[in-house]
Phi, psi and omega in degrees: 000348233237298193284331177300306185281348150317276196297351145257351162286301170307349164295295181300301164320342211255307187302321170304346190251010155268347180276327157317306181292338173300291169286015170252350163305302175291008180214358171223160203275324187277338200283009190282314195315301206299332181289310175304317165295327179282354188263334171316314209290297217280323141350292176310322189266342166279331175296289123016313169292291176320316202286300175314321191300294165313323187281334191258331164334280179296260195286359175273319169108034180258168193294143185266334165303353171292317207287313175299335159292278259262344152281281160022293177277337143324302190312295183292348178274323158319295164328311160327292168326302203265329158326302185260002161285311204271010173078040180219088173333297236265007178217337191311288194301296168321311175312300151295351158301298179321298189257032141330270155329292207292338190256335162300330193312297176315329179283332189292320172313284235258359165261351166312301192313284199315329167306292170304331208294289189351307203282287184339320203252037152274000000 
């Protein structure tokens, strides 16, 4: 579980740091440069969720429901993806927001968890 919530604090991290770099595309000459790496990173970091996900399932003995978010949040980071290439702010932008949102949401469950587990096997 220890490598799941790493790959979704990082997950959650690469998308804040695309929401910087979205205001730094509007006000400097690098931020396109800086957006476009950020968005590899958070992809790369959504992959990386699936894969933790699958690894802590299968030979770990984890819940199979990490693998439906963290594909899900796959899905919409394609979408993103293929969003912010064809250039459509007015759908772009929400979307990130969204899934912002969907991945603090998800690290607060699994550090909750982690939290409950914690008091119980006290």
């Amino acid at each position: 579980m220890r490598f799941l919530r790493a790959a979704i604090a990082l997950q959650t991290a690469a998308i804040f740091f695309q929401a910087v770099t979205a205001g730094l595309l509007l006000s400097t000459s690098y931020g396109e440069t800086l957006h476009g790496a950020g968005a590899r990173g958070m992809y790369a970091a959504s992959m990386l969720y699936v894969l933790t996900a699958i690894l802590v399932w299968r030979p770990g003995g984890g819940s199979p429901k990490s693998i439906l978010h963290a594909f899900g949040f796959l899905v919409l980071a394609s979408v993103q993806v293929v969003l912010g290439i064809a250039h459509v702010p007015s759908l772009h932008v929400p979307l990130g927001v969204l899934m912002f949102g969907l991945s603090v949401l998800r690290l607060g469950q699994v550090l909750v968890g982690r939290r409950t587990h914690a008091n119980a096997a006290t």
